[in-house]
Backbone bond lengths (Angstrom), bond angles and torsions (degrees), N, CA, C in turn:
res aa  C-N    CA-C-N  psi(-1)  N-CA   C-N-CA  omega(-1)  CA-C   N-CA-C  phi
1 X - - - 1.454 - - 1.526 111.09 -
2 X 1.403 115.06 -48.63 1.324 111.63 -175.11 1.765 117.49 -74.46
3 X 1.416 102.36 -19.98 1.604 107.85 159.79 1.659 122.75 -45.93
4 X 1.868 86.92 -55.90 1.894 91.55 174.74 1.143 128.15 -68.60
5 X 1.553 123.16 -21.14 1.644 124.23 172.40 1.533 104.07 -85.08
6 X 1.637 130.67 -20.16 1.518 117.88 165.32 1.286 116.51 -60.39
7 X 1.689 113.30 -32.89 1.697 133.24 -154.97 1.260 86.67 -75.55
8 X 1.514 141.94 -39.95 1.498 131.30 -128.85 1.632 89.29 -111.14
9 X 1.571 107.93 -37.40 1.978 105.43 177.86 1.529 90.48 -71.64
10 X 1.325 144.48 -67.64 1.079 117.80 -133.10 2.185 91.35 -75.45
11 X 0.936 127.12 -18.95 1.521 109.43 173.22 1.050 106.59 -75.03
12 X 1.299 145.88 -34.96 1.355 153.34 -143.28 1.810 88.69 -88.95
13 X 1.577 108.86 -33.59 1.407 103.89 -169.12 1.436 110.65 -82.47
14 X 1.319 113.06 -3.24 1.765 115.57 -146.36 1.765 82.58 -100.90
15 X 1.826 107.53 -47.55 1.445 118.40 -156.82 1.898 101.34 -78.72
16 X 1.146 117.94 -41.11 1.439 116.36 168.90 1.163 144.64 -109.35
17 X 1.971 100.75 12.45 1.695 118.14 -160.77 1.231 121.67 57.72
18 X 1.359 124.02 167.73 0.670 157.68 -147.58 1.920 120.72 -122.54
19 X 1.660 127.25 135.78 1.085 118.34 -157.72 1.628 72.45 -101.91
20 X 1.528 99.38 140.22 1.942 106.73 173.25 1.177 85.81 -78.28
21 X 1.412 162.94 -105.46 1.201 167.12 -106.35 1.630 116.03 -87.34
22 X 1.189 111.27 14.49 1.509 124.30 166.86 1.464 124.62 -175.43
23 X 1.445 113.90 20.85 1.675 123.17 144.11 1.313 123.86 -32.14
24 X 1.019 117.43 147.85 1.532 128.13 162.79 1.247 109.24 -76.03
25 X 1.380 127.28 172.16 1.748 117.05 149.32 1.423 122.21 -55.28
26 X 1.796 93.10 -51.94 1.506 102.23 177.75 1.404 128.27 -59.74
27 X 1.639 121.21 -18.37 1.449 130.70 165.45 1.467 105.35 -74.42
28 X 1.194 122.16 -36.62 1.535 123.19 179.82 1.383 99.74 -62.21
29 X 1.467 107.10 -64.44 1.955 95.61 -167.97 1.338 125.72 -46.50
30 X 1.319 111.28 -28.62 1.163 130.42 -170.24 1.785 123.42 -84.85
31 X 1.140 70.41 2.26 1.942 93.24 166.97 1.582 109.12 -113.06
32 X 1.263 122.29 6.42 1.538 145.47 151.02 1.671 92.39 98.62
33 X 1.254 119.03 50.25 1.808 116.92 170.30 1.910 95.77 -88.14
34 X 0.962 102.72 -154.92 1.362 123.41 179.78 1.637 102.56 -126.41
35 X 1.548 102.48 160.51 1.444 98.93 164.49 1.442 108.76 -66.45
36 X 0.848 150.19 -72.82 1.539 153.29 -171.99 1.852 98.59 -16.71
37 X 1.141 86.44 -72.52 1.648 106.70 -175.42 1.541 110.06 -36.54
38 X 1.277 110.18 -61.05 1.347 123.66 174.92 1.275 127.41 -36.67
39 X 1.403 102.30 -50.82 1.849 129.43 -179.94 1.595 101.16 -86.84
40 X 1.051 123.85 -46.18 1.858 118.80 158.16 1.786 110.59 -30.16
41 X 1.528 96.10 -79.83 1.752 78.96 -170.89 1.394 111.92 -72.08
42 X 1.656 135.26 -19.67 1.152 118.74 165.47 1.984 119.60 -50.33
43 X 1.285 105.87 -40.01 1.386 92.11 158.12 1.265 141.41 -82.31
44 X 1.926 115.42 -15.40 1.231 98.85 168.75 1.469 109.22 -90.91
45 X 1.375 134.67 -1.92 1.537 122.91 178.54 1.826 101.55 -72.97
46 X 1.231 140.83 -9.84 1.390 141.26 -157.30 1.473 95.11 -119.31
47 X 1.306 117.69 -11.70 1.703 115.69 144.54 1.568 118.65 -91.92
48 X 1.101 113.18 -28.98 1.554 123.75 -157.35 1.582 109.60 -134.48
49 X 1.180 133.72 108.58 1.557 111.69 -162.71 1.804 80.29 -100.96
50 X 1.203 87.84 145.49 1.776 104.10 172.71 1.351 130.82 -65.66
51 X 1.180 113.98 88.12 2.004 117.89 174.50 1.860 113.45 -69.24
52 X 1.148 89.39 -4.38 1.999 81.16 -165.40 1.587 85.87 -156.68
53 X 1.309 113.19 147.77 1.473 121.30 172.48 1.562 108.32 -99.09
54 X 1.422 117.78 9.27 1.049 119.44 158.45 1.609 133.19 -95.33
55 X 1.317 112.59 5.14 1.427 145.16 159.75 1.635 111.70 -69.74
56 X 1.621 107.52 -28.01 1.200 103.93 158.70 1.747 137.26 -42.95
57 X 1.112 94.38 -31.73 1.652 105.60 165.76 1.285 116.64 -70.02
58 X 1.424 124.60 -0.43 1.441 128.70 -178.60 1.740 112.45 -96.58
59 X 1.453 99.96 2.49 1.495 119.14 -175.63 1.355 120.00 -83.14
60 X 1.246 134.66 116.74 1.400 132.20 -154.15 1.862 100.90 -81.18
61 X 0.765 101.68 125.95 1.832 120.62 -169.34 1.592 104.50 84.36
62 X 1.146 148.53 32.12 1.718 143.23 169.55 1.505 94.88 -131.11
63 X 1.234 116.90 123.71 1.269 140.93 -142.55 1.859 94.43 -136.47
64 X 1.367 115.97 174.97 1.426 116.90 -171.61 1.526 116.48 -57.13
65 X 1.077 96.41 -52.94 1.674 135.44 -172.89 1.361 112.42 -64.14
66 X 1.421 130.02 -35.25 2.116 150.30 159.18 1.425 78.63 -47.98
67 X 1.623 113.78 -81.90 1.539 141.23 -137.61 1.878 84.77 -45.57
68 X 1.146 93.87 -93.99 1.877 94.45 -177.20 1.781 127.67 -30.47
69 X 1.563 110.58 -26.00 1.097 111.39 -166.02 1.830 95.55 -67.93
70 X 1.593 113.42 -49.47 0.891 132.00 -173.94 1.808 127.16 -74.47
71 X 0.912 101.26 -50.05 1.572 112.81 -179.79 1.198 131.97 -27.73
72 X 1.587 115.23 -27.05 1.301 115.81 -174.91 1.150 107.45 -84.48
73 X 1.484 115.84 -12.69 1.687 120.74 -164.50 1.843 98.37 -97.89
74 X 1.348 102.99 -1.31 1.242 85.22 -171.99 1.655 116.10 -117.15
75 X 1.555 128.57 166.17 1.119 119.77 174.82 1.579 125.97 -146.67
76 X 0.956 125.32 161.36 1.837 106.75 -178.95 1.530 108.31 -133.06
77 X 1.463 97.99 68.11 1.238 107.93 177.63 2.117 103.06 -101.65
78 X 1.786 75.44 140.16 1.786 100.98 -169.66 1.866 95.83 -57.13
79 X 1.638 91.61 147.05 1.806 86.39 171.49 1.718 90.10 -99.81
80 X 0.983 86.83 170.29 2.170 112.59 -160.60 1.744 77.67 -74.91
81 X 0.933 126.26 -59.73 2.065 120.36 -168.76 1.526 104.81 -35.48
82 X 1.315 91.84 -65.79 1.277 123.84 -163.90 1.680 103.58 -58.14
83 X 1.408 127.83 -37.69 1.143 113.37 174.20 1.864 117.07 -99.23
84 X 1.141 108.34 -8.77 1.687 117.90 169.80 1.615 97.72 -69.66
85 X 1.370 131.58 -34.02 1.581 134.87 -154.58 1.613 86.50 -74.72
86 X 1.429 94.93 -54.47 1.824 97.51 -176.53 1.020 137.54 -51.31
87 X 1.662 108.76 -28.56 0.960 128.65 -158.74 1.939 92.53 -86.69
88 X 1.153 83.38 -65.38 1.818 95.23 -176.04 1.911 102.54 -50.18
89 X 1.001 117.89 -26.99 1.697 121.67 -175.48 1.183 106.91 -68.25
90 X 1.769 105.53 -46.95 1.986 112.21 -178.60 1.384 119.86 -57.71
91 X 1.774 109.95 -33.04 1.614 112.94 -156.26 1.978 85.05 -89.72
92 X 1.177 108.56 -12.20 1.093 111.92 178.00 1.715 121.95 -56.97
93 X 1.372 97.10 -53.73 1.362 112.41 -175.09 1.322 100.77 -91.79
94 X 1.309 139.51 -11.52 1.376 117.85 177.40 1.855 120.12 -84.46
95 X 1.354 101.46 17.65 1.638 105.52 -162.40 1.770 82.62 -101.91
């Protein structure tokens, strides 16, 4: 079972990309990275959250040549939680 829900993200990731800022590893590999690679920007996005997918080059082992292979598949679009939390956090602090 847990084979077929890996099978279905990593196509799901290949056919509509992938969010850089909340991938799996296994959605990353599956956009043809490496494990290394994968676990690289998973650790630098949890220092650095990603504004540009061209910051990807700021990833220790993703090199010019990764960056392009991948890029088109990828995107760093905000999830709706994640930006309502913010939203509700700001009006928070501005009182």
């Amino acid at each position: 079972m847990k084979i077929k829900i890996l099978l279905c993200l990593v196509v799901a990731s290949i056919a509509y990309g992938a969010n850089l800022n909340t991938a799996s590893k296994n959605e990353l590999m599956g956009l043809g990275l490496s494990k290394g690679q994968a676990l690289n920007i998973i650790k630098y996005r949890k220092a650095h959250k990603f504004k540009s997918i061209d910051e990807l080059e700021r990833v220790q082992g993703i090199g010019f040549n990764d960056m392009q292979k991948v890029k088109a598949k990828l995107s760093i679009k905000e999830n709706a939680k994640v930006k309502k939390a913010e939203a509700k956090n700001s009006k928070g602090k501005k009182k």
